[in-house]
VOVOBA-407370 format. One record per residue: residue in three letters; x, y, z of N, C-alpha, C, O in turn. Coordinates in steps of 0.1 Angstrom, whole numbers, plus 5000, padded with zeros to 4 digits. Each point is the difference from the previous one (the first is absolute). Layout:
N
<"ALA" <X Y Z> <X Y Z> <X Y Z> <X Y Z>>
...
This chain:
247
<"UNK" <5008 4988 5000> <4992 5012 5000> <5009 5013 5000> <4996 5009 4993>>
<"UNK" <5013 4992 5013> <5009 5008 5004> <5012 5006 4983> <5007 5010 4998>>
<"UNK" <4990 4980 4995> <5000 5002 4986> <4999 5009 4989> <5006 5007 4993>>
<"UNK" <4982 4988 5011> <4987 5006 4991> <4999 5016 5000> <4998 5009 4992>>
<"UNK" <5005 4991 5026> <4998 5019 5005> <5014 5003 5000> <5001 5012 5004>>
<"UNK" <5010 4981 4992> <5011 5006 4999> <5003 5004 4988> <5007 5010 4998>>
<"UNK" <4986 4982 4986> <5002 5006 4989> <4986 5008 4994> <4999 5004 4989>>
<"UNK" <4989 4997 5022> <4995 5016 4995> <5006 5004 5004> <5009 5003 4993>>
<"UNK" <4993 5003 5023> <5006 5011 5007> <5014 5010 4986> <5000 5011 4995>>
<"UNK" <5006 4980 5004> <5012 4996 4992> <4996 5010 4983> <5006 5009 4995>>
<"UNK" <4984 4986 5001> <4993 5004 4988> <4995 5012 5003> <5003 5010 4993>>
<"UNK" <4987 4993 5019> <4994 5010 5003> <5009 5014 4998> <4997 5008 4991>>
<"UNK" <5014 4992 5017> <5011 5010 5001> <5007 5003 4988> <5002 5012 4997>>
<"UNK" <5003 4977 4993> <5002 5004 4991> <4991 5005 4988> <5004 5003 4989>>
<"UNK" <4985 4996 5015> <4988 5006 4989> <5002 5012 5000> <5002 5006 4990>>
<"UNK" <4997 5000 5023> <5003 5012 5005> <5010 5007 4998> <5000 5012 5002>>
<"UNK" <5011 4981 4991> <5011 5009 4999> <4999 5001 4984> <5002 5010 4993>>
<"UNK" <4994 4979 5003> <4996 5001 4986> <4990 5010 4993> <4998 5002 4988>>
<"UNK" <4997 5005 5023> <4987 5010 5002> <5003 5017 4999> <4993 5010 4997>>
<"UNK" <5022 4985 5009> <5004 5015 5003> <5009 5000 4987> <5002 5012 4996>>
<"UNK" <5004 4979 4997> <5007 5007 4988> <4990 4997 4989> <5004 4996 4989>>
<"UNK" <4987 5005 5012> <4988 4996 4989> <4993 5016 5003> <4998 5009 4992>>
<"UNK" <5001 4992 5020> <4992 5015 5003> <5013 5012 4994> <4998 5008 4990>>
<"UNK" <5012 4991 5016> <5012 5007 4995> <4999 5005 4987> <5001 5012 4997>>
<"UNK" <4998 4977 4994> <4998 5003 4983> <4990 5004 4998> <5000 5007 4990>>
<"UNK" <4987 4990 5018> <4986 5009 4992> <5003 5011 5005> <4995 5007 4991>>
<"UNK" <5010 5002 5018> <4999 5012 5002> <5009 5006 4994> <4998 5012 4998>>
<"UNK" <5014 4985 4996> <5005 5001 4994> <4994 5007 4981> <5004 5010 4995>>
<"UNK" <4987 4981 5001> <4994 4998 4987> <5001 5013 4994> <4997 5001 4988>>
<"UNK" <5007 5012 5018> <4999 5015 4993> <5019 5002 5000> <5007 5007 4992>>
<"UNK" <4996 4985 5019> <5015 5008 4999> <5009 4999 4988> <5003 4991 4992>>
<"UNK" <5000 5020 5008> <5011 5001 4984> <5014 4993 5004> <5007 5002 5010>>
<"UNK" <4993 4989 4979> <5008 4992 4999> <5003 4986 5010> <5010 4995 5003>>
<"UNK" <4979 5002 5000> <4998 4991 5013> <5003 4988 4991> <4998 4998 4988>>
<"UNK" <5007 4993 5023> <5002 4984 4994> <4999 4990 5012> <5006 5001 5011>>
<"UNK" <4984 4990 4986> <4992 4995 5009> <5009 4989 5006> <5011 4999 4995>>
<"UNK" <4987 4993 5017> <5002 4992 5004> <4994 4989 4998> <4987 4998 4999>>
<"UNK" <5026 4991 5001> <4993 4983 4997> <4995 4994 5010> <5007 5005 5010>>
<"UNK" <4987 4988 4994> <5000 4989 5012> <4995 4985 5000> <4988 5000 4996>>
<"UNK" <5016 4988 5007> <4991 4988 4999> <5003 4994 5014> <5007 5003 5009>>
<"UNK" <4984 4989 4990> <5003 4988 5010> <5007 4993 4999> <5006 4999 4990>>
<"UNK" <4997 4991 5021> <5010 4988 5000> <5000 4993 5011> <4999 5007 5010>>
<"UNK" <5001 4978 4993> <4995 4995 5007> <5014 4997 5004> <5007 5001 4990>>
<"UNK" <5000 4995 5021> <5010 4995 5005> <5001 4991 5014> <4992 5001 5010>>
<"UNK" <5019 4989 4990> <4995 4991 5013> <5008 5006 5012> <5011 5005 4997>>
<"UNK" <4984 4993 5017> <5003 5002 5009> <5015 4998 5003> <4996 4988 5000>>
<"UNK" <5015 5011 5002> <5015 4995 5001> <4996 4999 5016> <4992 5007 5006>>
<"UNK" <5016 4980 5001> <5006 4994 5011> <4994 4989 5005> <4992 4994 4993>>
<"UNK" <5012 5002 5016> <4998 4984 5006> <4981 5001 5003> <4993 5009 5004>>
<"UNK" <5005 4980 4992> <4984 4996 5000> <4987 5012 4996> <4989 5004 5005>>
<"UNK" <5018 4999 4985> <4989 5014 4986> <5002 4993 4991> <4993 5007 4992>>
<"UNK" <5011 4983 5001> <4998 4994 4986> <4987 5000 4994> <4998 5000 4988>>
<"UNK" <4989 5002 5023> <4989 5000 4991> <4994 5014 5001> <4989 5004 4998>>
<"UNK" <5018 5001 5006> <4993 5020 5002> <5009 5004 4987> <5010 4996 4995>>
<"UNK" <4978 5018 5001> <5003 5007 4989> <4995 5015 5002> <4990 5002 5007>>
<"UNK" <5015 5007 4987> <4995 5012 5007> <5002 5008 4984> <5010 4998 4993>>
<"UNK" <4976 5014 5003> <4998 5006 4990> <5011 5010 4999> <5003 5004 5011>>
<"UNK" <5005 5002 4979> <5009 5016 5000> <4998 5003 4990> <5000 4994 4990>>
<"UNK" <4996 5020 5012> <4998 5013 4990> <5011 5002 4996> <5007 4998 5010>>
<"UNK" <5002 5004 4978> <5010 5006 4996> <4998 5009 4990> <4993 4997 4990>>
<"UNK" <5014 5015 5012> <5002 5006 4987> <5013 4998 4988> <5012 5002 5001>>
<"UNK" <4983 4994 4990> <5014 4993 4993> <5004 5009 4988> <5007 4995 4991>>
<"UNK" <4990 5020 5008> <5007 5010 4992> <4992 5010 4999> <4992 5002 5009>>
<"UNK" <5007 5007 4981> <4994 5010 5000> <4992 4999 4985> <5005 4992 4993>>
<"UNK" <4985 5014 5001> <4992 4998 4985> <5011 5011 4994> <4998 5011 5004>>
<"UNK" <5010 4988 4991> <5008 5011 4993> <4991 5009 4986> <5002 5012 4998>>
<"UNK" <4991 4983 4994> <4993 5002 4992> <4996 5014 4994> <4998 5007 5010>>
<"UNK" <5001 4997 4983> <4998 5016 4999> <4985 4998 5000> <4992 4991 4997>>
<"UNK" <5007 5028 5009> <4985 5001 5001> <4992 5007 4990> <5004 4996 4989>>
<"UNK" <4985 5013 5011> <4997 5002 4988> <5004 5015 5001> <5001 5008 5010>>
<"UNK" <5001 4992 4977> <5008 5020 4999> <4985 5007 4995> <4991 4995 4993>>
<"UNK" <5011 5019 5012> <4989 5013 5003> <5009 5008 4999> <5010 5002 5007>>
<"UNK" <4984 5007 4977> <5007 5010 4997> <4996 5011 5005> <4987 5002 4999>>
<"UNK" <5022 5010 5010> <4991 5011 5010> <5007 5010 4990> <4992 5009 4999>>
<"UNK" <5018 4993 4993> <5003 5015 4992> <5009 5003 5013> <5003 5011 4996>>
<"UNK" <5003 4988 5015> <5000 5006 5011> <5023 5002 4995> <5006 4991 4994>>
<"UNK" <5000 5019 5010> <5012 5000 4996> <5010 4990 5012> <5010 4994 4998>>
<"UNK" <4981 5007 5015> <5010 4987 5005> <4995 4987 5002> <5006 4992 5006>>
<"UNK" <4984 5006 4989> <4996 4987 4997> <5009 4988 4989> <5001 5002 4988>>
<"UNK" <5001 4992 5015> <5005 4989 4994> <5003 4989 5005> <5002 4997 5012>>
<"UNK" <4997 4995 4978> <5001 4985 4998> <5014 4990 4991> <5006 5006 4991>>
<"UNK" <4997 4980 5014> <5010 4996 4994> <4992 4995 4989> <4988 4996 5002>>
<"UNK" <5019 5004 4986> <4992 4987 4992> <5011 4989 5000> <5012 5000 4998>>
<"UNK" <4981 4992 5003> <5003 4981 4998> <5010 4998 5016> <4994 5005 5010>>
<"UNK" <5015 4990 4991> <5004 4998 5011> <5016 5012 5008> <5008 5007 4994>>
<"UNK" <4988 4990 5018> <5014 5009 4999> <4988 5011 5018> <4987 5000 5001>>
<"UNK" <5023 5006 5007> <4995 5002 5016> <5008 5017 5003> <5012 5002 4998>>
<"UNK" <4980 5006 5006> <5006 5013 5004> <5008 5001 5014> <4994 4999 5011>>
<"UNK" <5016 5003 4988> <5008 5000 5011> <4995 5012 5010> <4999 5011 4995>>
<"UNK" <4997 4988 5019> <4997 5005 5010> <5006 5000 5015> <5002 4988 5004>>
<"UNK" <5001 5020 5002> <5005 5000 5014> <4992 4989 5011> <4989 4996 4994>>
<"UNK" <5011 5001 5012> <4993 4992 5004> <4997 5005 5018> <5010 5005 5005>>
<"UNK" <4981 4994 5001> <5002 5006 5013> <5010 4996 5010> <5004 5008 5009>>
<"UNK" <5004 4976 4987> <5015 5005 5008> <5008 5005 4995> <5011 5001 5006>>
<"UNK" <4986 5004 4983> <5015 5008 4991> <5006 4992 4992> <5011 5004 4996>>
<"UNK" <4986 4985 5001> <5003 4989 4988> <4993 5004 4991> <4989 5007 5000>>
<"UNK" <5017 4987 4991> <4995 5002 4984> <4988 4984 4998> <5000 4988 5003>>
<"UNK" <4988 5021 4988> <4992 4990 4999> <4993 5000 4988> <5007 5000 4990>>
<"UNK" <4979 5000 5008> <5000 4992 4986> <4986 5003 4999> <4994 4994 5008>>
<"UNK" <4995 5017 4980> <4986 4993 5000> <4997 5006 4985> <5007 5004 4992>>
<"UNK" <4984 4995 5008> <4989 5000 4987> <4987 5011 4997> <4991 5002 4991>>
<"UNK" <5014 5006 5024> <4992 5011 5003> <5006 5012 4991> <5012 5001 4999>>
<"UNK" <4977 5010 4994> <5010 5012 4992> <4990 5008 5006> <5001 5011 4994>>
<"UNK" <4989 4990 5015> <4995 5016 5001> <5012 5006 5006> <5003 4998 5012>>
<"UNK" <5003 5008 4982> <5011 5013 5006> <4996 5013 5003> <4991 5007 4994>>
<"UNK" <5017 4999 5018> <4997 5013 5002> <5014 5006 5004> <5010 4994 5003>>
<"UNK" <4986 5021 4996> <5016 5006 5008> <4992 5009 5006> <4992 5008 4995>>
<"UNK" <5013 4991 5021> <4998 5002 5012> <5006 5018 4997> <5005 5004 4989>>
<"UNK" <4993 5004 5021> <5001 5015 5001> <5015 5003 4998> <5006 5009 4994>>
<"UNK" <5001 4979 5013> <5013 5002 5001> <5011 4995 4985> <5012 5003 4998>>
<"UNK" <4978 4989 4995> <5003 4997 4988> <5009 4989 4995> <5008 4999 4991>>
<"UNK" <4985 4989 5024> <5005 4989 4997> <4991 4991 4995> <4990 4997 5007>>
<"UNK" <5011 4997 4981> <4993 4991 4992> <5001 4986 5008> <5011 4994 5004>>
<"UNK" <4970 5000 4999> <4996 4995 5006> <4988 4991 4994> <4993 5005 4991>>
<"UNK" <5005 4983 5012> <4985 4991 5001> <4991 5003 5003> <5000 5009 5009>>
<"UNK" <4988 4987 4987> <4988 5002 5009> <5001 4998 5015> <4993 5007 5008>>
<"UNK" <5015 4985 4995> <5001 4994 5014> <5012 5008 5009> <5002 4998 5012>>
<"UNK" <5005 5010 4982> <5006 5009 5010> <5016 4996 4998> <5009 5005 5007>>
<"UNK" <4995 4984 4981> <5011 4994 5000> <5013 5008 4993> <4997 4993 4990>>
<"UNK" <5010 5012 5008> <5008 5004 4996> <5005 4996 4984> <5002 4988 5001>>
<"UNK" <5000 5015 4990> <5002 4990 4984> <5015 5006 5002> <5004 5011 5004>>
<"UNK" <5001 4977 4991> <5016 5001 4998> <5004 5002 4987> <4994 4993 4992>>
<"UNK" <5016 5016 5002> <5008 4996 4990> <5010 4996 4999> <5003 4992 5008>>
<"UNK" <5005 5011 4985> <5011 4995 4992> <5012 5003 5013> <5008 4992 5004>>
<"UNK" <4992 5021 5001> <5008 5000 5017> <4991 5007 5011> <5001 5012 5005>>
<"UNK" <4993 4981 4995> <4990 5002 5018> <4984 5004 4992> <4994 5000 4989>>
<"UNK" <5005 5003 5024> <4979 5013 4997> <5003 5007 4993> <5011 5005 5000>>
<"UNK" <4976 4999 4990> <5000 5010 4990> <4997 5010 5007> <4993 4997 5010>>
<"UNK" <5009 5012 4987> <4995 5016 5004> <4996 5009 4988> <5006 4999 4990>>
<"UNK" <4985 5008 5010> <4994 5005 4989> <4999 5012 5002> <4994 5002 5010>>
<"UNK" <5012 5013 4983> <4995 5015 5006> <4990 5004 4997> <4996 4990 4993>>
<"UNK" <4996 5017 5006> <4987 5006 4996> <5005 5004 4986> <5011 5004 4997>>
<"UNK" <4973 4992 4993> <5004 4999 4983> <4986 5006 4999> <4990 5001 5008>>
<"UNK" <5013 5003 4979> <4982 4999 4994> <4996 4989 4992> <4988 4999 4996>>
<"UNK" <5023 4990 4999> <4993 4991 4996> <5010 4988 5003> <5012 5000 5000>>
<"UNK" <4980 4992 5002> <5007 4984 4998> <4999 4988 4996> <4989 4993 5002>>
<"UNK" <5027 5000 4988> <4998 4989 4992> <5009 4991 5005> <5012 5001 5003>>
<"UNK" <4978 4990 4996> <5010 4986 5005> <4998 4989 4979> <4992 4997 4991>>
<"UNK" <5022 5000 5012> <5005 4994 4985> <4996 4984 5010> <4999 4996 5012>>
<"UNK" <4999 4999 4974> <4998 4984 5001> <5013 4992 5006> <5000 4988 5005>>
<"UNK" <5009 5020 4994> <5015 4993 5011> <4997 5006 5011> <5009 4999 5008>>
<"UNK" <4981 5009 4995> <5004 5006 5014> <5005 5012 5005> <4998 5004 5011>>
<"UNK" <5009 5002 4977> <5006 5012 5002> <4990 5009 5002> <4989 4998 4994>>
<"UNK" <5014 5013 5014> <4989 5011 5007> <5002 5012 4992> <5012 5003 5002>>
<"UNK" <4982 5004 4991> <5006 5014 4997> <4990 5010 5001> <4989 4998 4995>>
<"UNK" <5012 5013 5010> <4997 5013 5007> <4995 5010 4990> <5003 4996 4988>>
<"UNK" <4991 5016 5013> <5006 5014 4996> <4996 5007 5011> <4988 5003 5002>>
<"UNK" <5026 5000 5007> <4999 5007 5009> <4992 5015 5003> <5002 5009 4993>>
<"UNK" <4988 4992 5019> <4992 5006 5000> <5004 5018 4999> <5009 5004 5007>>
<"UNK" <4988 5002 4987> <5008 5014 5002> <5009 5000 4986> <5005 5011 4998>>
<"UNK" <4997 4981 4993> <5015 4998 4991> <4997 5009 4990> <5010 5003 4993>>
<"UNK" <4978 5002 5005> <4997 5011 4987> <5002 4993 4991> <5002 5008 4990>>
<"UNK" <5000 4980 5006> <5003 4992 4986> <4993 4982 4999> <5004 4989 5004>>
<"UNK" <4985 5016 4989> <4988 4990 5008> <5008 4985 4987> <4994 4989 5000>>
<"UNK" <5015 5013 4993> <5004 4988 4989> <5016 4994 5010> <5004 4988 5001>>
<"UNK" <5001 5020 5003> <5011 4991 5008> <4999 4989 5014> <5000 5005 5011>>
<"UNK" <5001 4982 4989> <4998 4992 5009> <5016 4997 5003> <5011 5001 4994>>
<"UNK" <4985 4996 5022> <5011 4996 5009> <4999 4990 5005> <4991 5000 5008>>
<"UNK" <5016 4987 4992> <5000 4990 5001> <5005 4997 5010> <5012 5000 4998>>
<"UNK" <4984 4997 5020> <4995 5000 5011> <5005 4983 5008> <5004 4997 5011>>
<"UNK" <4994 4994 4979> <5008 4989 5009> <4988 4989 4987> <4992 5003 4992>>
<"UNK" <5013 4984 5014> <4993 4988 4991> <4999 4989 5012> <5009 4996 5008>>
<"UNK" <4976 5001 4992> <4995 4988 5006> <5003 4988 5003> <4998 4991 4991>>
<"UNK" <5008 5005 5021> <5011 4986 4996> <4983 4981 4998> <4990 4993 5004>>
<"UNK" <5015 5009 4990> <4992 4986 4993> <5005 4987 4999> <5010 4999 4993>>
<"UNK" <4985 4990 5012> <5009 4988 4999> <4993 4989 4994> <4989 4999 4995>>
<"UNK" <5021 4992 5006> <4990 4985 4997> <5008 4989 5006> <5012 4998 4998>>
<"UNK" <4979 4995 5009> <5003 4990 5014> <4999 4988 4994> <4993 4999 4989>>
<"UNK" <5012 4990 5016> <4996 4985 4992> <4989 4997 5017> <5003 5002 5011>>
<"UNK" <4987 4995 4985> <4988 4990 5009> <5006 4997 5011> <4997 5007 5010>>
<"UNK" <5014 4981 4993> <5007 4993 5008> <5007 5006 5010> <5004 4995 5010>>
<"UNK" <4996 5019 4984> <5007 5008 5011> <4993 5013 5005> <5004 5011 5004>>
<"UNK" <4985 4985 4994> <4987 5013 5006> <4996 4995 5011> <5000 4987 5002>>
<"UNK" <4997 5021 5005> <4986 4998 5010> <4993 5012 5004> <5004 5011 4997>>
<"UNK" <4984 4986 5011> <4995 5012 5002> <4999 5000 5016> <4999 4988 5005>>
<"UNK" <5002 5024 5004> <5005 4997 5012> <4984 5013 5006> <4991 5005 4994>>
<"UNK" <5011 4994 5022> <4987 5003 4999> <4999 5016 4999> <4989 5005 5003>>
<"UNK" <5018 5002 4994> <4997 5013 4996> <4991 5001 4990> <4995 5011 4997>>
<"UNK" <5004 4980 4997> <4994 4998 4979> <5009 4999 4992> <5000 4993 4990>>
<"UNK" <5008 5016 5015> <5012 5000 4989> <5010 4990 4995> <5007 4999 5009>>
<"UNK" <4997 4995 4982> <5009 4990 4992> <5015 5001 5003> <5004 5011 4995>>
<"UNK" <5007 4981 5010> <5010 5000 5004> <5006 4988 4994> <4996 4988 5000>>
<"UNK" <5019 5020 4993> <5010 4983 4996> <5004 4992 5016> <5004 5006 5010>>
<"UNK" <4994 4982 4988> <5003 4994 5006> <5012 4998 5009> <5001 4997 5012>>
<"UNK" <5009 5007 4977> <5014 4994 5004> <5001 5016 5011> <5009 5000 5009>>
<"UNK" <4984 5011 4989> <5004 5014 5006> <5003 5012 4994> <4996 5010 5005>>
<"UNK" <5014 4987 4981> <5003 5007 4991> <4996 5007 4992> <4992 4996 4992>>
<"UNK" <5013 5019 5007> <4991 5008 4991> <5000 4995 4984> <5010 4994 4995>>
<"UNK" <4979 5008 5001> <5003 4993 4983> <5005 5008 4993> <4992 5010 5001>>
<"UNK" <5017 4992 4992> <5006 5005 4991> <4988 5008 4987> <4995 4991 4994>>
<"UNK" <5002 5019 5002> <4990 5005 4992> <5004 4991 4987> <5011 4995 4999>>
<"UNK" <4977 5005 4990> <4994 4993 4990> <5000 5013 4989> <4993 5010 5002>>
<"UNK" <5013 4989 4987> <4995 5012 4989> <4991 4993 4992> <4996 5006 4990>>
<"UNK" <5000 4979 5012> <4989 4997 4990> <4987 5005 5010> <4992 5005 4992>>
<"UNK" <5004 4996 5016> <4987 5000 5010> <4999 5010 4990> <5010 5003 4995>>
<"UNK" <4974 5005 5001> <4991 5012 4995> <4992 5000 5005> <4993 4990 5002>>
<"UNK" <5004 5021 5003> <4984 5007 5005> <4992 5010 4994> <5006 5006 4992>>
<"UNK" <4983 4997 5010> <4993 5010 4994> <4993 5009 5009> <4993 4996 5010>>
<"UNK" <5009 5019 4986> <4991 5006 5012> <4989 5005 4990> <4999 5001 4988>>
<"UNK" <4992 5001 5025> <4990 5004 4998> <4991 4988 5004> <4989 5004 5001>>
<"UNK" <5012 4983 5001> <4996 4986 5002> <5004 4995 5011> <5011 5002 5004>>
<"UNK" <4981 4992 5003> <5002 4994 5015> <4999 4988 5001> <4991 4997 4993>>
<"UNK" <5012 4994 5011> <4996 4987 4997> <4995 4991 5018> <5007 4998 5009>>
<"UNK" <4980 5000 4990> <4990 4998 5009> <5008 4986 5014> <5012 4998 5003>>
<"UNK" <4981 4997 5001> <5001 4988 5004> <4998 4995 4998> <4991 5002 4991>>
<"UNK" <5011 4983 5011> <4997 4985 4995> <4995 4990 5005> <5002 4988 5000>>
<"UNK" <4985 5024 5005> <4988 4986 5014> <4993 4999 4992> <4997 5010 4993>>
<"UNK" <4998 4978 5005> <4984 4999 4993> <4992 5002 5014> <4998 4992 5008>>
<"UNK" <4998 5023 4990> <4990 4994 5012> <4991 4991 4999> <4996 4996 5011>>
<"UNK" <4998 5001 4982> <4986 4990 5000> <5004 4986 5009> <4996 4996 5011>>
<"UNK" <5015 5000 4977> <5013 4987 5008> <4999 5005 5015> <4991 4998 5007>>
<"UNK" <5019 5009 4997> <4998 5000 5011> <4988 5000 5011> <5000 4996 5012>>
<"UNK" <4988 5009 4982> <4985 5005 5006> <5000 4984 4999> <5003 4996 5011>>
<"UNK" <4996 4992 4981> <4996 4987 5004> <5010 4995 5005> <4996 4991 5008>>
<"UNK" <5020 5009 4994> <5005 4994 5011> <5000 5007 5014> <5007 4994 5008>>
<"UNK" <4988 5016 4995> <4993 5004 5013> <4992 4989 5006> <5003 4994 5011>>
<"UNK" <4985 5004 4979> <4986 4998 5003> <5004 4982 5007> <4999 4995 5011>>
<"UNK" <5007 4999 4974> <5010 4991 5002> <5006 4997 5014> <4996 4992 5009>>
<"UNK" <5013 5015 4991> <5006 4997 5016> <4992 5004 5014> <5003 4997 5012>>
<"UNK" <4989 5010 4984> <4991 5004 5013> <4989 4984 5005> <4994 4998 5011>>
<"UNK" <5006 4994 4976> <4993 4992 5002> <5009 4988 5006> <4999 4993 5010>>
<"UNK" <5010 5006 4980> <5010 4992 5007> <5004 5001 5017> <5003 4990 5008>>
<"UNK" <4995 5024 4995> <5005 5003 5014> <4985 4991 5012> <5001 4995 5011>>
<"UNK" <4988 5007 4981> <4985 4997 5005> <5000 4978 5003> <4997 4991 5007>>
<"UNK" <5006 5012 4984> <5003 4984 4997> <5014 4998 5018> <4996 4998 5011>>
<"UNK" <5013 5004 4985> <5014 4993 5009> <4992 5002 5012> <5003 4992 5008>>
<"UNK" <4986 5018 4998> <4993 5001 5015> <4992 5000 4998> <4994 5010 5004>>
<"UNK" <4997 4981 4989> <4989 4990 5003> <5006 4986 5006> <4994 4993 5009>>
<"UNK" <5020 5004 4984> <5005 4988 5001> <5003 4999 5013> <4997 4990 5006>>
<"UNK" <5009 5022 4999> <5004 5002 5013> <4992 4999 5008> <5000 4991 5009>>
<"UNK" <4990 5017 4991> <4985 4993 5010> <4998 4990 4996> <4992 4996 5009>>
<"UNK" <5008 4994 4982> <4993 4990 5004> <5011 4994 5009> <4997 4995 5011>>
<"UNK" <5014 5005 4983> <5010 4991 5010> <4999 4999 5014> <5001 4991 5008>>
<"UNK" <4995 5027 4994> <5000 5001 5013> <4986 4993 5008> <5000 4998 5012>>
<"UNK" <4989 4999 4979> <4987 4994 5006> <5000 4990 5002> <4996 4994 5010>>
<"UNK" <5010 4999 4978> <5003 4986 5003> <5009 4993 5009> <5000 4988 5002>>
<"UNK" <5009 5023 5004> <5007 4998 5009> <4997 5002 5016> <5006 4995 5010>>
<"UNK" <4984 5012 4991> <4991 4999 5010> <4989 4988 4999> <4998 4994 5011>>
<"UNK" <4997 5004 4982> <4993 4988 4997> <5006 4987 5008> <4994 4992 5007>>
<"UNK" <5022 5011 4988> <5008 4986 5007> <5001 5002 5011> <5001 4990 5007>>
<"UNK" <4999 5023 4998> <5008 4999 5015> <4984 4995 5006> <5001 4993 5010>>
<"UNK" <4990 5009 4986> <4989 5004 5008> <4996 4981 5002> <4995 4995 5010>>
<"UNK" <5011 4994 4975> <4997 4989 5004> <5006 4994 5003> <4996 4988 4998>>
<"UNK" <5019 5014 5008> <5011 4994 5007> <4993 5003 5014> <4999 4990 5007>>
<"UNK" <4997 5020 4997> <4993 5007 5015> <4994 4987 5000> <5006 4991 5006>>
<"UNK" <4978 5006 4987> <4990 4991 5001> <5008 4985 5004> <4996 4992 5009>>
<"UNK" <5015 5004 4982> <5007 4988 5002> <5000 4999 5015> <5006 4990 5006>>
C-alpha cells in the first residue's frame, strides 16, 4: 500500500513543477523574443537495499524550444530582429555576457543602448552608447549610424558603434533562470559577420499558447487524478487498520 501512495505522492509534486514551467511559458506568449521551455516525465527506480520494486515519477527539463518566433513589422528605428539563426550579445545581470533573440531596443537619457528588459546590448568593445541624433539607422550587420542632433547637415551620418551578434552550436547553450541564454563552457563567443537582422521587425515569442492552454488543463488533471489515488490509499488503509482492530 505504501507504494501505491509513494508513486502518487511522487507524481503529484512533479506535476506541479511541471505546472510552473508550463505556466512560465504561457505568460510569457507576448514576450519579444521568448523561447519556451521543454519538460517530460520520467519514471525512475528507487536506488538502495530493499527498493528494487519502488519507482518514483521526475519532471525534467531537457533544453529549451530554440525555434524562431513569428516576426511583426512595427516601422519602429530600434526595433529589430535576426533573420535565420544567429543571438544578440547582452550584459547580463551579473555582468557576464549573454545571449537573446529580443530586439525591442531603447537608449535610456544617458544614452546607453538597451533591451526592452533593461539589459545592456554589447558591441564589438563593451555597451553601446548613443548621443542624441535626429535620426537612426541600424544596417543589417549591425552597424548603428547617427546624424547628430544639432549637425545642420541632415545628409551626413556618423557611425556610433556595431551590434555584437553571434552564432552558438546547440550543445553549448543553455538557458539559465534569468531567461537569458549562456555558453556553457563560460566563454564570450566571439561575434559572427554572417548573422543579419532587420530593423523595423521584431520577432515575437514561441509559445503556442493554445498548446500550452491544453497542457495546463492536462496537467491540472493529472494533478486531480495522483490525490484521488492518494485518498483512496489513505481509506483503504483505515479500512485495514479498522479490521486488524476487529481481529
Amino acid at each position: 500500500m505504501d507504494r501505491s501512495l509513494y508513486i502518487a505522492m511522487s507524481g503529484a509534486k512533479q506535476t506541479l513543477m511541471a505546472q510552473t514551467v508550463n505556466a512560465n511559458n504561457l505568460a510569457n506568449a507576448q514576450t519579444t523574443g521568448f523561447k519556451s521551455d521543454l519538460e517530460q516525465f520520467r519514471s525512475r527506480p528507487v536506488l538502495g537495499a530493499g527498493f528494487p520494486t519502488r519507482v518514483y515519477a521526475m519532471n525534467e527539463e531537457p533544453g529549451v524550444d530554440l525555434s524562431q518566433g513569428g516576426m511583426q513589422t512595427t516601422g519602429g528605428d530600434l526595433d529589430v530582429a535576426i533573420n535565420g539563426e544567429g543571438y544578440f550579445a547582452v550584459q547580463g545581470t551579473d555582468g557576464k555576457e549573454a545571449y537573446t533573440r529580443a530586439g525591442d531596443l531603447r537608449v535610456t537619457p544617458e544614452g546607453l543602448l538597451q533591451t526592452g528588459a533593461g539589459l545592456q546590448v554589447l558591441g564589438q568593445d563593451g555597451p553601446i552608447t548613443i548621443q542624441p541624433a535626429e535620426k537612426l539607422t541600424i544596417g543589417s550587420d549591425g552597424t548603428i549610424s547617427i546624424i547628430p542632433l544639432g549637425s545642420g547637415n541632415a545628409t551626413t551620418q556618423v557611425e556610433v558603434g556595431r551590434i555584437k551578434m553571434v552564432t552558438i552550436e546547440t550543445d553549448n547553450l543553455e538557458k539559465s533562470n534569468d531567461g537569458l541564454l549562456h555558453a556553457k563552457d563560460g566563454k564570450p563567443v566571439v561575434a559572427s559577420a554572417d548573422v543579419r537582422l532587420a530593423q523595423g521587425v521584431l520577432e515575437g515569442s514561441n509559445v503556442n499558447a493554445i498548446s500550452a492552454m491544453v497542457d495546463m488543463i492536462e496537467l491540472a488533471r493529472n494533478f486531480e487524478l495522483q490525490t484521488k489515488v492518494m485518498k483512496s490509499v489513505d481509506e483503504n488503509s483505515a479500512v485495514g487498520a479498522k479490521l486488524m482492530q476487529m481481529g
